[in-house]
PDB file with SEQRES, HELIX, SHEET and CRYST1 records, atoms N, CA, C and O in Angstrom:
SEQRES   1 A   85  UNK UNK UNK UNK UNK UNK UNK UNK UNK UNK UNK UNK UNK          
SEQRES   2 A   85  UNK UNK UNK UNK UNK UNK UNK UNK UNK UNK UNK UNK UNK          
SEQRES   3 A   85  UNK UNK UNK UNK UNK UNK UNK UNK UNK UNK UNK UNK UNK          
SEQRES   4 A   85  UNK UNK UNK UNK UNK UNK UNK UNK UNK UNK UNK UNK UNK          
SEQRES   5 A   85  UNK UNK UNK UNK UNK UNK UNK UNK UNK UNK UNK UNK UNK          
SEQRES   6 A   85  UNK UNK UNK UNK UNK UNK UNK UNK UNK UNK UNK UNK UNK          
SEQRES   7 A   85  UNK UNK UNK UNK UNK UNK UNK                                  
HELIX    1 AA1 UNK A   24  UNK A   32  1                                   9    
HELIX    2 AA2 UNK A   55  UNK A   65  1                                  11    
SHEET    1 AA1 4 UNK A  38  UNK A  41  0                                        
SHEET    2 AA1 4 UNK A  47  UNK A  51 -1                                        
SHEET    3 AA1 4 UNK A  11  UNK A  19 -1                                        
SHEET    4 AA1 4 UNK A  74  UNK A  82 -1                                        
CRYST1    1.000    1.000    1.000  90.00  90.00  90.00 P 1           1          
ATOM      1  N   UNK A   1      97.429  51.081 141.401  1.00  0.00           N  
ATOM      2  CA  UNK A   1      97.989  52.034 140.469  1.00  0.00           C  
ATOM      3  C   UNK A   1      97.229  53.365 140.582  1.00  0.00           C  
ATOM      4  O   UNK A   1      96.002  53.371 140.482  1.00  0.00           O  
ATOM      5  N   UNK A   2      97.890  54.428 140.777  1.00  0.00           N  
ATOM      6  CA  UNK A   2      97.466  55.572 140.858  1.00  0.00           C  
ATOM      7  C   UNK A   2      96.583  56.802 139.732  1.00  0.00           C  
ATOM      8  O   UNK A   2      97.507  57.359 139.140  1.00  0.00           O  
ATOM      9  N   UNK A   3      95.660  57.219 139.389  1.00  0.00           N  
ATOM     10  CA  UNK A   3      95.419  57.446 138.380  1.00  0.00           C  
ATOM     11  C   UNK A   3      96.107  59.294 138.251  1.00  0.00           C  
ATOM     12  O   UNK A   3      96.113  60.184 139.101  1.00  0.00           O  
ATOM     13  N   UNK A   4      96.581  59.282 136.909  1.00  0.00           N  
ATOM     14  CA  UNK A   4      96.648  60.888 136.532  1.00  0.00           C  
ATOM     15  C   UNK A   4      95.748  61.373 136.139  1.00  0.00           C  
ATOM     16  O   UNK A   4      94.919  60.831 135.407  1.00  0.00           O  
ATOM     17  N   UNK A   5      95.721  62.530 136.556  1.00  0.00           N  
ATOM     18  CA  UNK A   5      94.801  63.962 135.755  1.00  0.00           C  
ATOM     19  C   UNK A   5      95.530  64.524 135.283  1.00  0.00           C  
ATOM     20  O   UNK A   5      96.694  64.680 135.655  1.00  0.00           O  
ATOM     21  N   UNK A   6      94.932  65.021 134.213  1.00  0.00           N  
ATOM     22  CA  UNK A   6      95.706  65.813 133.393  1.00  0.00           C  
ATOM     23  C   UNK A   6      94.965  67.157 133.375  1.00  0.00           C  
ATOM     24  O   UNK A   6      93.767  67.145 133.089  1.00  0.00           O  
ATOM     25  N   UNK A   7      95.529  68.214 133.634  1.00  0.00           N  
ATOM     26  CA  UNK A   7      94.781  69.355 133.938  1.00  0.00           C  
ATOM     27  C   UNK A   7      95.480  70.201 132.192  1.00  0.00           C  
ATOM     28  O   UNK A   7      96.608  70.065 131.719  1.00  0.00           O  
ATOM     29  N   UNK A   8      94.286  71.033 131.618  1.00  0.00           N  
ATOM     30  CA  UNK A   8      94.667  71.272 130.199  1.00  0.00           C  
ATOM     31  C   UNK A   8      94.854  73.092 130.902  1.00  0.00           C  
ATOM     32  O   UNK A   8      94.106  73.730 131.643  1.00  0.00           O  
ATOM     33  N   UNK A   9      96.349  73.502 130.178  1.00  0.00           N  
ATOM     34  CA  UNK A   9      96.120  74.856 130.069  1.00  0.00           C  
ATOM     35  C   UNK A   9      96.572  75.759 129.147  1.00  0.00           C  
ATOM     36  O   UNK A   9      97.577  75.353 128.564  1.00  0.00           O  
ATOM     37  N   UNK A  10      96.095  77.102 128.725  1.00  0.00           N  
ATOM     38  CA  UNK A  10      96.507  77.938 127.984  1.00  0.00           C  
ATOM     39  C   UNK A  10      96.904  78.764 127.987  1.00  0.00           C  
ATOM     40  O   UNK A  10      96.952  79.159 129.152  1.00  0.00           O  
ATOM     41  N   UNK A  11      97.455  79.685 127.103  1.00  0.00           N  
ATOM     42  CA  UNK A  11      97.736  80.731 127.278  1.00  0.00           C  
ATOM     43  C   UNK A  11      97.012  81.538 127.539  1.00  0.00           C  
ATOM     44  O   UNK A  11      95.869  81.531 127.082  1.00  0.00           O  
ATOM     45  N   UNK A  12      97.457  82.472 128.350  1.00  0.00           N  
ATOM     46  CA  UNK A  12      95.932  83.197 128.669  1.00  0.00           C  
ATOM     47  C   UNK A  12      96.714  84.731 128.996  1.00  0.00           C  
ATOM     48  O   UNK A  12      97.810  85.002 128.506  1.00  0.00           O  
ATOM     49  N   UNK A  13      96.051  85.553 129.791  1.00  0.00           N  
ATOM     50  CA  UNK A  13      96.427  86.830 130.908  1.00  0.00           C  
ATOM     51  C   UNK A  13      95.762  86.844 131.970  1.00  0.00           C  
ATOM     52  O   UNK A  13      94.700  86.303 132.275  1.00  0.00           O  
ATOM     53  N   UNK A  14      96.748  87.775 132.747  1.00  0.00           N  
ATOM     54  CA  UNK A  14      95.752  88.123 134.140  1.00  0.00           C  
ATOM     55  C   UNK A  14      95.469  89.390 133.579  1.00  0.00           C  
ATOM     56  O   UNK A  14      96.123  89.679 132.577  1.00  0.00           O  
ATOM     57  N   UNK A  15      94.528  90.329 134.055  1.00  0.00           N  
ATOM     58  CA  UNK A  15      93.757  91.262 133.455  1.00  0.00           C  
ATOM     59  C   UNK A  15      93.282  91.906 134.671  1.00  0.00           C  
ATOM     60  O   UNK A  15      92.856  91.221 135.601  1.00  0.00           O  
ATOM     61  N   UNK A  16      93.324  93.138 134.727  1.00  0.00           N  
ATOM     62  CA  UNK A  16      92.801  93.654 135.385  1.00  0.00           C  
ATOM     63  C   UNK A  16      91.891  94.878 134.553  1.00  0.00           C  
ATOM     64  O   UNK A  16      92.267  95.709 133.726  1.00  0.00           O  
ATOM     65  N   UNK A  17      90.265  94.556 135.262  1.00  0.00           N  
ATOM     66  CA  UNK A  17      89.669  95.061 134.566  1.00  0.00           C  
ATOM     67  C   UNK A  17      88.842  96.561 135.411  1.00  0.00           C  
ATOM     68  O   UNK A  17      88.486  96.400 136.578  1.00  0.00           O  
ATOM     69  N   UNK A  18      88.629  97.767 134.815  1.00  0.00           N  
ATOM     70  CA  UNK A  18      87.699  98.895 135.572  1.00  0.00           C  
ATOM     71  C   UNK A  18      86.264  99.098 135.046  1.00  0.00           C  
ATOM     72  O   UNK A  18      85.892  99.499 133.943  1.00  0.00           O  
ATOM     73  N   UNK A  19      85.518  98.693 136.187  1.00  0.00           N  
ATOM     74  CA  UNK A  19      84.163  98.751 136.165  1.00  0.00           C  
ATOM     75  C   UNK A  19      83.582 100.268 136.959  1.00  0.00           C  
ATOM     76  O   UNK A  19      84.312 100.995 137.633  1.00  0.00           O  
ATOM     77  N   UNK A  20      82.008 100.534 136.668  1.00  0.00           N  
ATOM     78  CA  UNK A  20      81.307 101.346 137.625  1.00  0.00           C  
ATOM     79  C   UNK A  20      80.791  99.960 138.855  1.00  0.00           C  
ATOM     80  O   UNK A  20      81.031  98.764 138.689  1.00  0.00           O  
ATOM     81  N   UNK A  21      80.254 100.408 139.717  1.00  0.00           N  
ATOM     82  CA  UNK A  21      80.150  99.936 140.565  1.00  0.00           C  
ATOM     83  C   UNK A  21      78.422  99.015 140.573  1.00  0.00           C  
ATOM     84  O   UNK A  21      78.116  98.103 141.342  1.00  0.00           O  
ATOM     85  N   UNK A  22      77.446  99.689 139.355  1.00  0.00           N  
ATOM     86  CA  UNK A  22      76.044  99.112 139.077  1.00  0.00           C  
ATOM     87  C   UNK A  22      76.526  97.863 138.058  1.00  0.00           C  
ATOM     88  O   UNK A  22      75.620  97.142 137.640  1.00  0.00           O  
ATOM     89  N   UNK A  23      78.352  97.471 137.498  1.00  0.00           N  
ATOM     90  CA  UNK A  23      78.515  97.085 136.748  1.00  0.00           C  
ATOM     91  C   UNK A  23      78.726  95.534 136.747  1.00  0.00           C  
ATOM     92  O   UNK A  23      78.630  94.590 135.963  1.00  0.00           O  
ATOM     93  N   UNK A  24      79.087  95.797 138.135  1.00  0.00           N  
ATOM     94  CA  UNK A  24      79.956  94.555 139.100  1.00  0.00           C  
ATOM     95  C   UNK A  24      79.331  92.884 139.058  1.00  0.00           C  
ATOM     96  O   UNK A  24      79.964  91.840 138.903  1.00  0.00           O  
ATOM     97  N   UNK A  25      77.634  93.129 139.291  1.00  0.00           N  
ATOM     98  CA  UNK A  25      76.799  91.751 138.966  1.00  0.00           C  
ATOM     99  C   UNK A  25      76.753  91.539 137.734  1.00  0.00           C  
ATOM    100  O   UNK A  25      76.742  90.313 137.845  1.00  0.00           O  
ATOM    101  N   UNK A  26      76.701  91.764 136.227  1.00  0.00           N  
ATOM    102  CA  UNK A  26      76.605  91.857 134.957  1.00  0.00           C  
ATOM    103  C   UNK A  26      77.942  91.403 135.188  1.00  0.00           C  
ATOM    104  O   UNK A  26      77.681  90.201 135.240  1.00  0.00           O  
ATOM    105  N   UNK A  27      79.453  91.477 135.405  1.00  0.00           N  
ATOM    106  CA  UNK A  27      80.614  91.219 135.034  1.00  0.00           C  
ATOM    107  C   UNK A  27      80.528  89.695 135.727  1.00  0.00           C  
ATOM    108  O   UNK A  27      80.386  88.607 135.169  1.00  0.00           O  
ATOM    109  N   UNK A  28      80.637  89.949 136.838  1.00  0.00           N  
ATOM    110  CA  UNK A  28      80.710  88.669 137.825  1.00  0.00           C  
ATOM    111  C   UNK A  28      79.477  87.272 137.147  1.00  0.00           C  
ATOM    112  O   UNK A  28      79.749  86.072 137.174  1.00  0.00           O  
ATOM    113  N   UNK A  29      78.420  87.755 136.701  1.00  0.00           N  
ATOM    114  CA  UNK A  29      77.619  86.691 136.010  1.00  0.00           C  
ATOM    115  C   UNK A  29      78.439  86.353 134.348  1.00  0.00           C  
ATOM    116  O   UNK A  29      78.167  85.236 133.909  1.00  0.00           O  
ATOM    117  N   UNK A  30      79.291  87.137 133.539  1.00  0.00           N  
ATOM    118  CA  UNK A  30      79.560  86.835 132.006  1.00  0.00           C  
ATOM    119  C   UNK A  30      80.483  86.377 132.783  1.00  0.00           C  
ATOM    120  O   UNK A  30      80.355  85.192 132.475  1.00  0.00           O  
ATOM    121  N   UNK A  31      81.409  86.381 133.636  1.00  0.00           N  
ATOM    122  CA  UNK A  31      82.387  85.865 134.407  1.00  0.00           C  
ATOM    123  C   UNK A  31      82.336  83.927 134.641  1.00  0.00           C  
ATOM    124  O   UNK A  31      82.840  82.953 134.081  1.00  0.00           O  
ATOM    125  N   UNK A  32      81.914  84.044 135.169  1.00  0.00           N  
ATOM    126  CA  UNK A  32      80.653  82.493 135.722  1.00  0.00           C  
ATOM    127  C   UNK A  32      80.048  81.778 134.434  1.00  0.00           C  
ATOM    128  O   UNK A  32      79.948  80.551 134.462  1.00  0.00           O  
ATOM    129  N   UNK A  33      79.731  82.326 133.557  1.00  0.00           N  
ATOM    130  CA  UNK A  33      79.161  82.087 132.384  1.00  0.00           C  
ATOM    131  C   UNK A  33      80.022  81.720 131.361  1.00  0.00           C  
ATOM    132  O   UNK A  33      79.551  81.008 130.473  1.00  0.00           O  
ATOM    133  N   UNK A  34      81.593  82.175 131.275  1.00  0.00           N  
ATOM    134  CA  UNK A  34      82.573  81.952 130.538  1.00  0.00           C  
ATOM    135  C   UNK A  34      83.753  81.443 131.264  1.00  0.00           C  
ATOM    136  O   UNK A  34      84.843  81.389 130.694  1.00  0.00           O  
ATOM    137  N   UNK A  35      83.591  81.039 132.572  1.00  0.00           N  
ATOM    138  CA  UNK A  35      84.776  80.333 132.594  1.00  0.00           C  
ATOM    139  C   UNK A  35      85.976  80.943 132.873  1.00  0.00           C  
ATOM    140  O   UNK A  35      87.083  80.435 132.695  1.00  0.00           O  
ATOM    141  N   UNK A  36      85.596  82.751 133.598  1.00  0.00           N  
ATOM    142  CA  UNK A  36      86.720  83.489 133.466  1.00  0.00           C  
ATOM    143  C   UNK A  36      87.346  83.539 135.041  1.00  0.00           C  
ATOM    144  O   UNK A  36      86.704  84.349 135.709  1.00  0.00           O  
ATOM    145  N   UNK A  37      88.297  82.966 135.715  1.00  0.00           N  
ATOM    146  CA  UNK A  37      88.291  83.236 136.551  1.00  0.00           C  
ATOM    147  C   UNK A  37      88.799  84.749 137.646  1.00  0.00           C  
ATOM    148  O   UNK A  37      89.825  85.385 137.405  1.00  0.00           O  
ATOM    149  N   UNK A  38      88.023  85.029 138.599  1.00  0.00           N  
ATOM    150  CA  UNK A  38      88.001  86.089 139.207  1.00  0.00           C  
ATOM    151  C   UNK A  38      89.066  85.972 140.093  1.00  0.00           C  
ATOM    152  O   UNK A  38      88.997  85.011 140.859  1.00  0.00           O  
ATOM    153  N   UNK A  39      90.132  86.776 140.197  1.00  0.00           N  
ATOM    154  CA  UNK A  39      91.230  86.664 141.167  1.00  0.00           C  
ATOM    155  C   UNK A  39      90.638  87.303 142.646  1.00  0.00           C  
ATOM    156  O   UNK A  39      90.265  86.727 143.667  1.00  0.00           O  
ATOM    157  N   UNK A  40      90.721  88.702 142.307  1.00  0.00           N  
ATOM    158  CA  UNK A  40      90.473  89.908 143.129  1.00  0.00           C  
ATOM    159  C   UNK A  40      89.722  90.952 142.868  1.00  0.00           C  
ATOM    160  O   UNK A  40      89.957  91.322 141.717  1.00  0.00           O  
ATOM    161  N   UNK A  41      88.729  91.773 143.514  1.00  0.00           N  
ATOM    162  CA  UNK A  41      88.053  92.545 144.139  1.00  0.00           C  
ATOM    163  C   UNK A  41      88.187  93.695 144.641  1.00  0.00           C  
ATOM    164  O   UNK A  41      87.961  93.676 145.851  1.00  0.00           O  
ATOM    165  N   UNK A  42      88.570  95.118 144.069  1.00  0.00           N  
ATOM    166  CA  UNK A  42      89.220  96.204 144.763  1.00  0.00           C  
ATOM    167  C   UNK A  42      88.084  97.666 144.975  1.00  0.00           C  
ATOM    168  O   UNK A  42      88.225  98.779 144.469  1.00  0.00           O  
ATOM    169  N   UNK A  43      87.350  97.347 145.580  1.00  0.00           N  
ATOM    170  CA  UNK A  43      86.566  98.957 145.843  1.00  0.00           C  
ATOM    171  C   UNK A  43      87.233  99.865 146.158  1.00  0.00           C  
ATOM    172  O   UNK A  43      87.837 100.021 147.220  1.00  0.00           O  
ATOM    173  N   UNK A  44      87.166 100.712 145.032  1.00  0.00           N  
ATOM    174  CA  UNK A  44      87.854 101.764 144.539  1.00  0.00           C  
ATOM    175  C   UNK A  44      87.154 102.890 144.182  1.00  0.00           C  
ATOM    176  O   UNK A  44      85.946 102.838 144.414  1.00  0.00           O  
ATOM    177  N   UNK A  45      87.604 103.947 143.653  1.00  0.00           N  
ATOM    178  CA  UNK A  45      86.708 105.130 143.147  1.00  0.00           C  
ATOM    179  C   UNK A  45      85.566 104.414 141.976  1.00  0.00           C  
ATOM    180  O   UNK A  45      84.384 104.725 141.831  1.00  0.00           O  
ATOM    181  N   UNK A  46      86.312 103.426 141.263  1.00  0.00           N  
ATOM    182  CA  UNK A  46      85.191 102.358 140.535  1.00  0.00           C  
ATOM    183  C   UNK A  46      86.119 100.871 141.206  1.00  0.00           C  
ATOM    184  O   UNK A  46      87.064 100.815 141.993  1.00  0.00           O  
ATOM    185  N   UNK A  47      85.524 100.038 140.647  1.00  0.00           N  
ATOM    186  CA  UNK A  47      85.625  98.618 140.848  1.00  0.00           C  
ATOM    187  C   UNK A  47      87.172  98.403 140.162  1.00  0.00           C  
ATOM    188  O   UNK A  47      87.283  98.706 138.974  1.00  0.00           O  
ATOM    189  N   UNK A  48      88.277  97.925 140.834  1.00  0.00           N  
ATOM    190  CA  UNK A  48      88.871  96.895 139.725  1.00  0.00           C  
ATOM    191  C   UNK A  48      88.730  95.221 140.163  1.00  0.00           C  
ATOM    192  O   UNK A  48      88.777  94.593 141.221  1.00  0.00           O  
ATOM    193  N   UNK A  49      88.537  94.899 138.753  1.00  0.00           N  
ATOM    194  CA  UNK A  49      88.142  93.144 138.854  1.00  0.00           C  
ATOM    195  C   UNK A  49      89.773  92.751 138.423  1.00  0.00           C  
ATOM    196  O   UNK A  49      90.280  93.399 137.508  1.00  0.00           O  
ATOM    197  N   UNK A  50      90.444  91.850 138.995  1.00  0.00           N  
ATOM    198  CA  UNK A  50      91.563  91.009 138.720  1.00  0.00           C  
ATOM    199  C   UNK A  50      91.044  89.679 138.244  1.00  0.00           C  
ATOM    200  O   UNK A  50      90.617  88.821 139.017  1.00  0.00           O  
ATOM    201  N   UNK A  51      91.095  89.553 137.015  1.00  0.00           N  
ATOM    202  CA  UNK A  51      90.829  87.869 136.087  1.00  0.00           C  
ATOM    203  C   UNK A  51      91.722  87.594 135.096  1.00  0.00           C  
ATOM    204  O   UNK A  51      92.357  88.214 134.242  1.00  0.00           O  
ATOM    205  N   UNK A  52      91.510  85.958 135.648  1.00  0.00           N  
ATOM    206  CA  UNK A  52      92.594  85.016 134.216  1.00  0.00           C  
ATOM    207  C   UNK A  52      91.365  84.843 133.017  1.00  0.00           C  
ATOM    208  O   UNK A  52      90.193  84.475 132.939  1.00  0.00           O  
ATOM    209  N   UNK A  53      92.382  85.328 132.209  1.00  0.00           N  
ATOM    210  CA  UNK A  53      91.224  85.075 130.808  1.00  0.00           C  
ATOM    211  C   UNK A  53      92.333  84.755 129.579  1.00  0.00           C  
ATOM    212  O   UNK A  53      93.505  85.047 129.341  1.00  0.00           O  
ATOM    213  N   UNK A  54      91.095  83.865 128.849  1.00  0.00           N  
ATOM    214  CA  UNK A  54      92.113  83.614 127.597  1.00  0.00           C  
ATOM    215  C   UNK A  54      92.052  84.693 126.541  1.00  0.00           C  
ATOM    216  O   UNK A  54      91.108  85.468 126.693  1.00  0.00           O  
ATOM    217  N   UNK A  55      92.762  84.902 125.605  1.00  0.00           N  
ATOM    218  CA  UNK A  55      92.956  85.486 124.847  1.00  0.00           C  
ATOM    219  C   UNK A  55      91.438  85.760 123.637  1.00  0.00           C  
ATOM    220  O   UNK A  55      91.218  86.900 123.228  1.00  0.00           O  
ATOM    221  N   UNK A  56      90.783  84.895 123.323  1.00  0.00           N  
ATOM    222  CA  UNK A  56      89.377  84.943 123.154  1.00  0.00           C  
ATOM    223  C   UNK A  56      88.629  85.122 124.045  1.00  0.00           C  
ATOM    224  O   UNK A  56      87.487  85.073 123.588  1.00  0.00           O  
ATOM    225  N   UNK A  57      88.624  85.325 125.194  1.00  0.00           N  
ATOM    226  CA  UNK A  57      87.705  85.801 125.734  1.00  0.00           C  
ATOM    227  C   UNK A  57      87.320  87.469 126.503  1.00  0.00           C  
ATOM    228  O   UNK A  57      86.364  88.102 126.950  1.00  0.00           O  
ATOM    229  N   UNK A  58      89.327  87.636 126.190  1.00  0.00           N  
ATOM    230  CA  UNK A  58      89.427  88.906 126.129  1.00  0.00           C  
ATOM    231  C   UNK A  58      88.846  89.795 125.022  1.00  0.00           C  
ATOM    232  O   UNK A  58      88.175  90.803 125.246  1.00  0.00           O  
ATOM    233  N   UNK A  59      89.121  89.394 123.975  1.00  0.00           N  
ATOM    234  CA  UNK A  59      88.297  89.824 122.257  1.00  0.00           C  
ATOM    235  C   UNK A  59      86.716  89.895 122.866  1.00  0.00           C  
ATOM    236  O   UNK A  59      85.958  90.850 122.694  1.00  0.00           O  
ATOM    237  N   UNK A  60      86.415  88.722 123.581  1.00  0.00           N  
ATOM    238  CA  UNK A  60      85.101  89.464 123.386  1.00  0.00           C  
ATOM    239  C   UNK A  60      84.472  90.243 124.388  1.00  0.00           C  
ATOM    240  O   UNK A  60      83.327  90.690 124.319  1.00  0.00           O  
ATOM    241  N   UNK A  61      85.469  90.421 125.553  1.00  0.00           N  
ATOM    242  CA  UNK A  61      84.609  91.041 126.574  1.00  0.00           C  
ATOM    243  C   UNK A  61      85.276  92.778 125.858  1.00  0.00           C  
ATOM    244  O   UNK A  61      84.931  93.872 126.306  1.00  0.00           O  
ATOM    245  N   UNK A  62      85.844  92.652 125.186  1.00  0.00           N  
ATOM    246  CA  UNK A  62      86.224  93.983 124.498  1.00  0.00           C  
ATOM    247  C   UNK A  62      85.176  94.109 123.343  1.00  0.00           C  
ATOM    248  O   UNK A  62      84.822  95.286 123.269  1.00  0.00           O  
ATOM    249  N   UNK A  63      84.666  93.467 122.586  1.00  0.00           N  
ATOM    250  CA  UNK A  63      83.528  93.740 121.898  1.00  0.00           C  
ATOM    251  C   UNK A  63      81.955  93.356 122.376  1.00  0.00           C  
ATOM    252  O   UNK A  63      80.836  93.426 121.869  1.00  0.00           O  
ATOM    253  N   UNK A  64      82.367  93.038 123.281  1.00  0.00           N  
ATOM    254  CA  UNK A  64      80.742  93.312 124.145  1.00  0.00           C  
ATOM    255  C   UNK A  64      81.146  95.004 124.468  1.00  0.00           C  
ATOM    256  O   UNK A  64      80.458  95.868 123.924  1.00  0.00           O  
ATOM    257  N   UNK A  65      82.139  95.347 125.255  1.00  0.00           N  
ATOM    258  CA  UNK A  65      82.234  96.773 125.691  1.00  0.00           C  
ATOM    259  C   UNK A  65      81.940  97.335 124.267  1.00  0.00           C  
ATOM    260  O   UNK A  65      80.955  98.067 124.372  1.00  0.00           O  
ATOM    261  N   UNK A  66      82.306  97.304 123.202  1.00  0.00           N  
ATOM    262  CA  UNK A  66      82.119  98.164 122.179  1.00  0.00           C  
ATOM    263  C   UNK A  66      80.208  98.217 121.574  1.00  0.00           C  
ATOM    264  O   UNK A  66      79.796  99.055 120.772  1.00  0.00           O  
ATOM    265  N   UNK A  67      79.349  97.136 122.199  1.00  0.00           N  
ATOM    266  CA  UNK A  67      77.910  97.182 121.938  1.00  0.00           C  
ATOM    267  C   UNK A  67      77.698  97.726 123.166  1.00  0.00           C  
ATOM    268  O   UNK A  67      76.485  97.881 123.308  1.00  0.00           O  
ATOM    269  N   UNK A  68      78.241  98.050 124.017  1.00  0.00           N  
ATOM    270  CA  UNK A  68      77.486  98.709 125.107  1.00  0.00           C  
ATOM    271  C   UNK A  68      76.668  97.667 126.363  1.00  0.00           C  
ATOM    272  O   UNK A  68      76.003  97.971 127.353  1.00  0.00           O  
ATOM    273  N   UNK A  69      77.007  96.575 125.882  1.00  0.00           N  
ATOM    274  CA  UNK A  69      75.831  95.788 127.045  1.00  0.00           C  
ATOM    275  C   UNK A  69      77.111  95.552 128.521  1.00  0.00           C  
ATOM    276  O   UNK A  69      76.559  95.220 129.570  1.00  0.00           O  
ATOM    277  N   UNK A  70      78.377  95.678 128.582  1.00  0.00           N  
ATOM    278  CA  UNK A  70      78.904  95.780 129.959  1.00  0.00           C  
ATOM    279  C   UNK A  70      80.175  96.540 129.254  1.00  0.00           C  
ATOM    280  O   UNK A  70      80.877  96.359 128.260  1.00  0.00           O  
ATOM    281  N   UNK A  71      80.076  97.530 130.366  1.00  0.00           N  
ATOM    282  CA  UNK A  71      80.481  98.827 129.847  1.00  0.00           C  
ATOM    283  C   UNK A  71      82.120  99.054 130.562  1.00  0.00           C  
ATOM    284  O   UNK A  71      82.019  99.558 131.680  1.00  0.00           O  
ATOM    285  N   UNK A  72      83.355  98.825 130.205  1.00  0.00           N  
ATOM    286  CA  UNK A  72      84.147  98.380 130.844  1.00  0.00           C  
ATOM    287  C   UNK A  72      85.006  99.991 130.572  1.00  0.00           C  
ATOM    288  O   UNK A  72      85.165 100.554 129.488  1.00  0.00           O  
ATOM    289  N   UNK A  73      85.281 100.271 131.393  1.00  0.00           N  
ATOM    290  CA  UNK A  73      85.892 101.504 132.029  1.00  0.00           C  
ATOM    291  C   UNK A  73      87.200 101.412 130.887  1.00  0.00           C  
ATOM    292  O   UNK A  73      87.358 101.826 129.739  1.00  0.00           O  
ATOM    293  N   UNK A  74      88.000 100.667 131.823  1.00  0.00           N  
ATOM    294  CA  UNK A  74      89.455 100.349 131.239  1.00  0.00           C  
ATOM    295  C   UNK A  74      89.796  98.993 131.651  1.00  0.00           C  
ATOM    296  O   UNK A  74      89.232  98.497 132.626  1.00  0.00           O  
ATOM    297  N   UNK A  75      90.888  98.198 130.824  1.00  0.00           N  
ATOM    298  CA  UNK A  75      91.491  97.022 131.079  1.00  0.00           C  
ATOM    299  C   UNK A  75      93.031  97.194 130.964  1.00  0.00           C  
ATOM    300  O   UNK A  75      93.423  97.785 129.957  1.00  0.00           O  
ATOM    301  N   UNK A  76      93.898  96.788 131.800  1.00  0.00           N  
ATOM    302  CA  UNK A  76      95.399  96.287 131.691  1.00  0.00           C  
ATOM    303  C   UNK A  76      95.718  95.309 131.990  1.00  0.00           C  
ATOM    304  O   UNK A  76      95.446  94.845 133.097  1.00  0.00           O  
ATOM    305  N   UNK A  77      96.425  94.664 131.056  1.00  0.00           N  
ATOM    306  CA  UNK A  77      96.945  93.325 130.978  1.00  0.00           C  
ATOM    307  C   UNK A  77      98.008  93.376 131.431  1.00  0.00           C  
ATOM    308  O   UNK A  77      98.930  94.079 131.016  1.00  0.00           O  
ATOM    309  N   UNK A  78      98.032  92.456 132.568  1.00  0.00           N  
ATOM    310  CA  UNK A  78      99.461  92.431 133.770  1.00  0.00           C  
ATOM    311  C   UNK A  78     100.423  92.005 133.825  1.00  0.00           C  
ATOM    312  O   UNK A  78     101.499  92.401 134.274  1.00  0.00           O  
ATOM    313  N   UNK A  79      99.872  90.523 133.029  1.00  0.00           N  
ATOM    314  CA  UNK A  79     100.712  89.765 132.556  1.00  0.00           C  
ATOM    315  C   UNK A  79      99.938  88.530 131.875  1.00  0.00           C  
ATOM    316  O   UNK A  79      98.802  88.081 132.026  1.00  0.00           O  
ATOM    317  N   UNK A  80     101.235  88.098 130.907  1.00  0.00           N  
ATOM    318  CA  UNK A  80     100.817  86.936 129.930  1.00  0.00           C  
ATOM    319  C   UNK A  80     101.128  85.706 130.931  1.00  0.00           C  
ATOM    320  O   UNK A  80     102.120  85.742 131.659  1.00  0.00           O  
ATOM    321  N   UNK A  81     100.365  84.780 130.931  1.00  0.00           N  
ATOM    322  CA  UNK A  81     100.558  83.329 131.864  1.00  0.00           C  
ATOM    323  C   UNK A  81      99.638  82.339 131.521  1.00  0.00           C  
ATOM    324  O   UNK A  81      98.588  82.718 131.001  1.00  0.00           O  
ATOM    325  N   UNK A  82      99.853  80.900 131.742  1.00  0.00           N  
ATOM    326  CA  UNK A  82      99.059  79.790 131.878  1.00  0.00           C  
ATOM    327  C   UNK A  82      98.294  79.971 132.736  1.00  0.00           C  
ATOM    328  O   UNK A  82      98.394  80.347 133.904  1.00  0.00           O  
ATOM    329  N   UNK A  83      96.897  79.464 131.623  1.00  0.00           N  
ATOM    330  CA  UNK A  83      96.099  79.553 132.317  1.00  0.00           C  
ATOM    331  C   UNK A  83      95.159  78.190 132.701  1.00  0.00           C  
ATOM    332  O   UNK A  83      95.693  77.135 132.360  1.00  0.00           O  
ATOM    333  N   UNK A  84      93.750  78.055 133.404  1.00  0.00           N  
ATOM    334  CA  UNK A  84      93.429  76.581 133.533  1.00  0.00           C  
ATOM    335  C   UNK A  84      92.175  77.337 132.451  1.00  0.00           C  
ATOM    336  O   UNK A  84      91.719  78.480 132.449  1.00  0.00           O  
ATOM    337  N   UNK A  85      91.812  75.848 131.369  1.00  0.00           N  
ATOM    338  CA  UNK A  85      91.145  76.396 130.949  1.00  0.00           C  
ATOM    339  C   UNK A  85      89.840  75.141 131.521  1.00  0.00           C  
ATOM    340  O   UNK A  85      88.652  75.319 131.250  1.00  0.00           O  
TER     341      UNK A  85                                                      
END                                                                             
């Protein structure tokens, strides 16, 4: 008999986020640290980061930006989708 997994997911977004470029290890570590996954990578005039994030974790990487400890340029949300959490 074969066993199932059950993989759990949520609602979430893909996000694309604008960093400076000293910003990139600080994101990529709260990244790793929360479970956020990193799509894509765009060196640009600054950084854009492409990540699935849930909806709480968007809240807080928006109120970390508001204390100043990772300093997030701009974010657009690309789209709403399942996510793995």
């Amino acid at each position: 008999m074969e066993q199932t997994e059950f993989i759990e997911k949520n609602i979430g977004y893909k996000v694309k986020i604008c960093i400076e470029y000293d910003k990139l290890e600080q994101l990529k570590y709260y990244a790793n640290k929360c479970k956020i996954k990193i799509i894509n990578i765009e060196y640009l005039e600054n950084i854009e980061v492409t990540v699935e994030i849930n909806k709480q974790k968007l809240d807080e990487i928006t109120n970390i930006n508001n204390k100043k400890t990772l300093k997030i340029i701009k974010y657009d949300i690309l789209e709403e989708k399942y996510i793995d959490i």
